[in-house]
TORFIDO-835486 format. One record per residue (C-alpha): residue number from 0; residue in one letter; chain; y, x, z. Coordinates in steps of 0.02 Angstrom, whole numbers, plus 50000, padded with zeros to 5 digits. Last residue first. Layout:
% residues N
<atom i="NUM" aa="A" ch="A" north="Y" east="X" up="Z"/>
...
% end
This chain:
% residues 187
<atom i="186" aa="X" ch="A" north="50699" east="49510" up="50942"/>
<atom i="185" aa="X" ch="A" north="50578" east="49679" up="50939"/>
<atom i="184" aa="X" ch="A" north="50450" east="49572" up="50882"/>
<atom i="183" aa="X" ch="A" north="50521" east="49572" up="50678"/>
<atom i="182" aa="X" ch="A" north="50572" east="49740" up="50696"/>
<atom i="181" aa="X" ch="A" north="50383" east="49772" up="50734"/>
<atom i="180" aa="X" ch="A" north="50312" east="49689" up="50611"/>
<atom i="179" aa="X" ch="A" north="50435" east="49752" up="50468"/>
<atom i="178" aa="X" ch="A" north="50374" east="49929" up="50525"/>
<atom i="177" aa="X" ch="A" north="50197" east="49877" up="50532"/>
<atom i="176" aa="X" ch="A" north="50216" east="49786" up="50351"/>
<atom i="175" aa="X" ch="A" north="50311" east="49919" up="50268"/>
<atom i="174" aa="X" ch="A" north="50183" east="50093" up="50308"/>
<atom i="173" aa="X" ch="A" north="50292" east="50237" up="50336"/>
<atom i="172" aa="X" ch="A" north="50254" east="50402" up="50256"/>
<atom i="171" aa="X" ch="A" north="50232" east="50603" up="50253"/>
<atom i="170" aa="X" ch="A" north="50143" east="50661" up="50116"/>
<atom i="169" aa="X" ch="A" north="49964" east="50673" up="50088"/>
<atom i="168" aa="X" ch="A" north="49836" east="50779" up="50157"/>
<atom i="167" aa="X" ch="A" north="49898" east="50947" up="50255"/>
<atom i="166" aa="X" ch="A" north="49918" east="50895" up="50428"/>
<atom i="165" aa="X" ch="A" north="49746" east="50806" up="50456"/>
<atom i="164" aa="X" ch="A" north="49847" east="50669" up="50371"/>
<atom i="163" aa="X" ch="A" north="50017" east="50693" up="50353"/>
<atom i="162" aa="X" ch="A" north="50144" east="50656" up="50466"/>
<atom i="161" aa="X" ch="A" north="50158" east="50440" up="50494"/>
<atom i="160" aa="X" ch="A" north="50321" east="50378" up="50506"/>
<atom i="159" aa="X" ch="A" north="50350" east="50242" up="50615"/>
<atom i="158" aa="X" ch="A" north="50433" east="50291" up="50784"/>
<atom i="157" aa="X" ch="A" north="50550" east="50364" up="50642"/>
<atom i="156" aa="X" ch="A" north="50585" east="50207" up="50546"/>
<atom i="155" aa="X" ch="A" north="50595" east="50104" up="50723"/>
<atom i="154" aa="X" ch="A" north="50740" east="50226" up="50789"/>
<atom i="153" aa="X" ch="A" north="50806" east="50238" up="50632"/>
<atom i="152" aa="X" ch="A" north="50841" east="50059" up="50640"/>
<atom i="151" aa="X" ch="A" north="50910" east="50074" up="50809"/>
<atom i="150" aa="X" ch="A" north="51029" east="50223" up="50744"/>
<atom i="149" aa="X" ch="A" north="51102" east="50100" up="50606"/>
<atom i="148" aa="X" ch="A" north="51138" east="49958" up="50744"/>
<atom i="147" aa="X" ch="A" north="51049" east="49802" up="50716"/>
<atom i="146" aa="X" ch="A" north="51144" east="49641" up="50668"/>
<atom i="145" aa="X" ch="A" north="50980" east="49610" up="50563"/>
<atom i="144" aa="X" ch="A" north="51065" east="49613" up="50411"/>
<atom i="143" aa="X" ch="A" north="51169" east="49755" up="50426"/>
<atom i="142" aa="X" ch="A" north="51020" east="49861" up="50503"/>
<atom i="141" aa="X" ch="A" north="50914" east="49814" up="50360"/>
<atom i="140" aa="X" ch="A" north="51022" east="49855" up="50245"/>
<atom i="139" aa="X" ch="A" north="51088" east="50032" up="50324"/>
<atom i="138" aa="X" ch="A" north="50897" east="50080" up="50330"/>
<atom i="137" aa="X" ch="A" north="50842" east="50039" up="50161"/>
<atom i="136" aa="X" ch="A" north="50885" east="50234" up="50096"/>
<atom i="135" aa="X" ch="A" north="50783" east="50291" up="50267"/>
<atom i="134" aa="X" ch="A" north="50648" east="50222" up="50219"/>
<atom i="133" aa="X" ch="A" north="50638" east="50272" up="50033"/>
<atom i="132" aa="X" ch="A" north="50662" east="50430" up="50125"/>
<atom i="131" aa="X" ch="A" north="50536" east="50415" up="50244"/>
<atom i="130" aa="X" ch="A" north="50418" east="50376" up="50107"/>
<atom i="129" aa="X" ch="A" north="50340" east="50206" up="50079"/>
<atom i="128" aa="X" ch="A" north="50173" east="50170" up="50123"/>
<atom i="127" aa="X" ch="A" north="50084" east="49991" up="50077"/>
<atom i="126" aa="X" ch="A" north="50040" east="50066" up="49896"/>
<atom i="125" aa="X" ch="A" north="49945" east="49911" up="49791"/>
<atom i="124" aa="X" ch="A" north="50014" east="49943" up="49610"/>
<atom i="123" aa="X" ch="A" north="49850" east="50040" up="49618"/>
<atom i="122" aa="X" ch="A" north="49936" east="50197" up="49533"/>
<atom i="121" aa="X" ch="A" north="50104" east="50177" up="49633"/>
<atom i="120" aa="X" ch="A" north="50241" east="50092" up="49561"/>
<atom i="119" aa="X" ch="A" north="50426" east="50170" up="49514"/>
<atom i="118" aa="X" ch="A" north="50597" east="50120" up="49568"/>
<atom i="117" aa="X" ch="A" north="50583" east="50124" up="49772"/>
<atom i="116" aa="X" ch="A" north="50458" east="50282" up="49738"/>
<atom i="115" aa="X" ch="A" north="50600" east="50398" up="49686"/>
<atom i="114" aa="X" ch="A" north="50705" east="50390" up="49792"/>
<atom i="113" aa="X" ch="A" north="50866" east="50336" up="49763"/>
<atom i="112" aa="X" ch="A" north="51032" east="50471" up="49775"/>
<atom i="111" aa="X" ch="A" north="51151" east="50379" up="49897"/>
<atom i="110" aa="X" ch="A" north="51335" east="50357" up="49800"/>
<atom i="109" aa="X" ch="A" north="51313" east="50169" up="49815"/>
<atom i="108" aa="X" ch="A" north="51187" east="50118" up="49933"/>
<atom i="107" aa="X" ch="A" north="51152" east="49915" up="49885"/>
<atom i="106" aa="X" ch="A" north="51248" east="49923" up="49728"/>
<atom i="105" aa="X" ch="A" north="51166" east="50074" up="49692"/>
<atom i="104" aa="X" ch="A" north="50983" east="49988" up="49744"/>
<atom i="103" aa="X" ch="A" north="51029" east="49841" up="49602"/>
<atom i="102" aa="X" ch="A" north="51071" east="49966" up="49466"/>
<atom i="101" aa="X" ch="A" north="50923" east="50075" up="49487"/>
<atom i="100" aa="X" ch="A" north="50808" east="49929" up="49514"/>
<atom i="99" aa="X" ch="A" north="50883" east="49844" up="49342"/>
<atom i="98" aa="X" ch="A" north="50867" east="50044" up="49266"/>
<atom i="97" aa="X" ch="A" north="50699" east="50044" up="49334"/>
<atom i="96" aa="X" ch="A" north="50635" east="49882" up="49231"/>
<atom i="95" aa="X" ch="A" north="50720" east="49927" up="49087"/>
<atom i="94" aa="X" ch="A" north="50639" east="50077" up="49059"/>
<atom i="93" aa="X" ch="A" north="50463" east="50021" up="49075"/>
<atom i="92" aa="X" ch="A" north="50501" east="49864" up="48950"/>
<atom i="91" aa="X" ch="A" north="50576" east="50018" up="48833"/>
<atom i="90" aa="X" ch="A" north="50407" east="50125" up="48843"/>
<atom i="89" aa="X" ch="A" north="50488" east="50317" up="48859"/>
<atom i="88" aa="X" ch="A" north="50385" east="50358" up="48997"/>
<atom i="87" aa="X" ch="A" north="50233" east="50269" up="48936"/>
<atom i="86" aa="X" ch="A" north="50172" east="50107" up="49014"/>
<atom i="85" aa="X" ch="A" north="50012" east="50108" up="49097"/>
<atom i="84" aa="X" ch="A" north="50065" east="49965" up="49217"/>
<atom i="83" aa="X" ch="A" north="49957" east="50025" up="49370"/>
<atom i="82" aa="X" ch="A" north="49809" east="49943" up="49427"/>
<atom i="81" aa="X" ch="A" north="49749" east="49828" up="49562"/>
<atom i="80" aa="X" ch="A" north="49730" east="49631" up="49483"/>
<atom i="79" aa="X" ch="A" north="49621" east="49586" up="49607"/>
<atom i="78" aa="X" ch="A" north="49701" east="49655" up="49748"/>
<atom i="77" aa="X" ch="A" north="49887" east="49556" up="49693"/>
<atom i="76" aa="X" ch="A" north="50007" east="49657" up="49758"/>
<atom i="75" aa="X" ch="A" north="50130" east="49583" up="49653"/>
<atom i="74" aa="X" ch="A" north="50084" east="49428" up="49520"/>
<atom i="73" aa="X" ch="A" north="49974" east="49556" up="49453"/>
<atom i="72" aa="X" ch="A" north="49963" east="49728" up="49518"/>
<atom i="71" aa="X" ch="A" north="50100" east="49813" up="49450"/>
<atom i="70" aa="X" ch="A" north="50203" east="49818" up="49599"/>
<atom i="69" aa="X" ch="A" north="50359" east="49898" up="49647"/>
<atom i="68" aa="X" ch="A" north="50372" east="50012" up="49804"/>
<atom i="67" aa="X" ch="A" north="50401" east="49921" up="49976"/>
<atom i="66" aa="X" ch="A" north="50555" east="49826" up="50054"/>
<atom i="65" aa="X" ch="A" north="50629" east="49847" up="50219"/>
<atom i="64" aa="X" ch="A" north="50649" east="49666" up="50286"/>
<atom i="63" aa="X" ch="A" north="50814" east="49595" up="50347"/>
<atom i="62" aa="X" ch="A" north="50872" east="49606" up="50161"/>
<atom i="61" aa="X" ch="A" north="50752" east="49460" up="50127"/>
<atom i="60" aa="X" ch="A" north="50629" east="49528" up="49979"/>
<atom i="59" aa="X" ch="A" north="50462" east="49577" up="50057"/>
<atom i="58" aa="X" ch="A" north="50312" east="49599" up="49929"/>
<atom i="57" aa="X" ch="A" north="50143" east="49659" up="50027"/>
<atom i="56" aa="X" ch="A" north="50073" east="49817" up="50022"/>
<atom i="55" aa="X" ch="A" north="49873" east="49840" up="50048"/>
<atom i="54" aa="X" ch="A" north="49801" east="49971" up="50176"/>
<atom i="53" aa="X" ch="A" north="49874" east="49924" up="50331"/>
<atom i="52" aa="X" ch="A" north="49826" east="49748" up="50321"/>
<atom i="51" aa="X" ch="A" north="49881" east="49583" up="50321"/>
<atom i="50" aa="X" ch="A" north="49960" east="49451" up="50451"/>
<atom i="49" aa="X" ch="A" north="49799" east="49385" up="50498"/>
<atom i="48" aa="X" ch="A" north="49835" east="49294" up="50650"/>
<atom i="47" aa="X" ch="A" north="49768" east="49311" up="50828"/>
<atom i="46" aa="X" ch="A" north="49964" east="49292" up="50877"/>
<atom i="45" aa="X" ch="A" north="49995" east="49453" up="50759"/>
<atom i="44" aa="X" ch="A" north="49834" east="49524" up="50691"/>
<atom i="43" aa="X" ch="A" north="49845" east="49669" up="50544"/>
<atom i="42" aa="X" ch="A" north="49673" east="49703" up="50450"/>
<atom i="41" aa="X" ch="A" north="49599" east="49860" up="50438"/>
<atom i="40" aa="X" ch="A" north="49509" east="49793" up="50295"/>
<atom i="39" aa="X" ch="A" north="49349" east="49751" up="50427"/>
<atom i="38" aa="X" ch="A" north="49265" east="49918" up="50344"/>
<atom i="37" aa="X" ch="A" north="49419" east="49998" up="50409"/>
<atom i="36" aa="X" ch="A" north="49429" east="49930" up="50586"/>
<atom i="35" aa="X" ch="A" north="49220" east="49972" up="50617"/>
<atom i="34" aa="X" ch="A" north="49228" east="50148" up="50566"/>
<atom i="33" aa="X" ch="A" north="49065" east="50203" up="50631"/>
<atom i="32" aa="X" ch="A" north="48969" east="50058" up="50678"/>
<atom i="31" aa="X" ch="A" north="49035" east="49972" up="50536"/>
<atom i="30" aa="X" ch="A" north="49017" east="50078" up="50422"/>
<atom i="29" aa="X" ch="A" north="48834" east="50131" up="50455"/>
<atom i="28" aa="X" ch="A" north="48777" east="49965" up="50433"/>
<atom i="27" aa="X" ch="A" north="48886" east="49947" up="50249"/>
<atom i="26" aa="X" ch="A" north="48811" east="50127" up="50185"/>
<atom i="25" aa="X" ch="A" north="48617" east="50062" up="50236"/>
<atom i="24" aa="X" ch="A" north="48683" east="49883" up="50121"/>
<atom i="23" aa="X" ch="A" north="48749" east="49993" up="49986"/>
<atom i="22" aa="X" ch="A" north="48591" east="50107" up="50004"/>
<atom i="21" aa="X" ch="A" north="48458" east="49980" up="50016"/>
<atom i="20" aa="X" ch="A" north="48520" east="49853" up="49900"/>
<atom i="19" aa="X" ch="A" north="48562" east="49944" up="49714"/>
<atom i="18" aa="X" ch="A" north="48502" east="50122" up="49761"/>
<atom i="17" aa="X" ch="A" north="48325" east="50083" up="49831"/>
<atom i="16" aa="X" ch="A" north="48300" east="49932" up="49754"/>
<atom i="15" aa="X" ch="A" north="48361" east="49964" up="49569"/>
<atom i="14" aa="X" ch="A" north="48258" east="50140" up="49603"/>
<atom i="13" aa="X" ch="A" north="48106" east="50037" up="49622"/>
<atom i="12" aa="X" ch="A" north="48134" east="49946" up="49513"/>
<atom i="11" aa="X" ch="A" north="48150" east="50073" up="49370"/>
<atom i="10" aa="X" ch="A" north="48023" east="50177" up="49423"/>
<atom i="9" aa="X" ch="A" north="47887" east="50034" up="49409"/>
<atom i="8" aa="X" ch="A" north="47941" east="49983" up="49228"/>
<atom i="7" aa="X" ch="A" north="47943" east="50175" up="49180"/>
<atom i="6" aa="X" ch="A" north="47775" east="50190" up="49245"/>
<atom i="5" aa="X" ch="A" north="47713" east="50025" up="49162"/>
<atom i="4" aa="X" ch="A" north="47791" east="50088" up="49014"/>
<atom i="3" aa="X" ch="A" north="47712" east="50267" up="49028"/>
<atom i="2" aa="X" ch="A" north="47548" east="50187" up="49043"/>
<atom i="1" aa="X" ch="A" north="47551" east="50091" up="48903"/>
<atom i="0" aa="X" ch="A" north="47569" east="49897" up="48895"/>
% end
């Protein structure tokens, strides 16, 4: 072999080992000490349960249950399936799909303008936040259901929206599961 091979050879694992196992696995240390809930998954306990996490939706249908964005992501919030439909604005299967929500949330709220992330997915098709609108549209379902009075619902929906982050990040939002949680203890 020449020289420069042997160099190149030598270069190469070493930078395999230095930035394919000791960085990830330096990066994963440091994480946990420093943000030890979110390298966990910021998982959700109830009864020393895993319930979920704050960081992936999860599909609730009963009306007693607020109800996330749509899902793209596989068989519905699948995490290894994560992506968003691609479809095109005018691709019919992608307009049929929000016309059925469209129809089915007027008949739910009729009169009550929709927002627009209870009809359309999120870019991971994973999104565990809805906004406090989309919140607020649910809110006379969930009340009715639960034999909850509209303003106690609101109660909950406001106790759980989030501002944004550092005040300027993001949008305002509720996260499903830890709202649904807490209605659900609140019995």
């Amino acid at each position: 072999m020449t020289k420069e091979t042997i160099i190149a050879v030598r270069f190469t694992l070493l930078t395999t080992i230095i930035f394919g196992l000791l960085y990830p696995l330096g990066m994963t240390v440091i994480s946990h000490y420093v943000f030890p809930k979110q390298a966990e998954g910021s998982l959700i306990r109830k009864n020393g349960q895993i319930v979920g996490s704050e960081l992936i939706g999860q599909a609730f249908t009963q009306d007693k249950y607020f109800h996330p964005r749509p899902s793209a992501a596989g068989n519905g919030y699948d995490a290894s399936s994560s992506s968003p439909s691609n479809l095109a604005p005018t691709n019919h299967q992608l307009i049929d799909r929000v016309k059925g929500v469209v129809a089915r949330l007027q008949q739910e709220n009729p009169g009550v303008p929709i927002p627009a992330d209870l009809v359309t997915t999120s870019g991971s098709g994973l999104d565990p936040d809805i906004s406090p609108a989309a919140a607020a549209f649910q809110v006379p379902r969930v009340a009715k259901a639960r034999g909850m009075s509209v303003e106690a619902v609101q109660a909950f929906v406001a106790s759980h929206t989030q501002a944004r982050t550092y005040g300027f990040l993001g949008e305002p939002r509720v996260n499903v599961l830890e709202l649904n949680l807490d209605l659900d203890s609140s019995k």
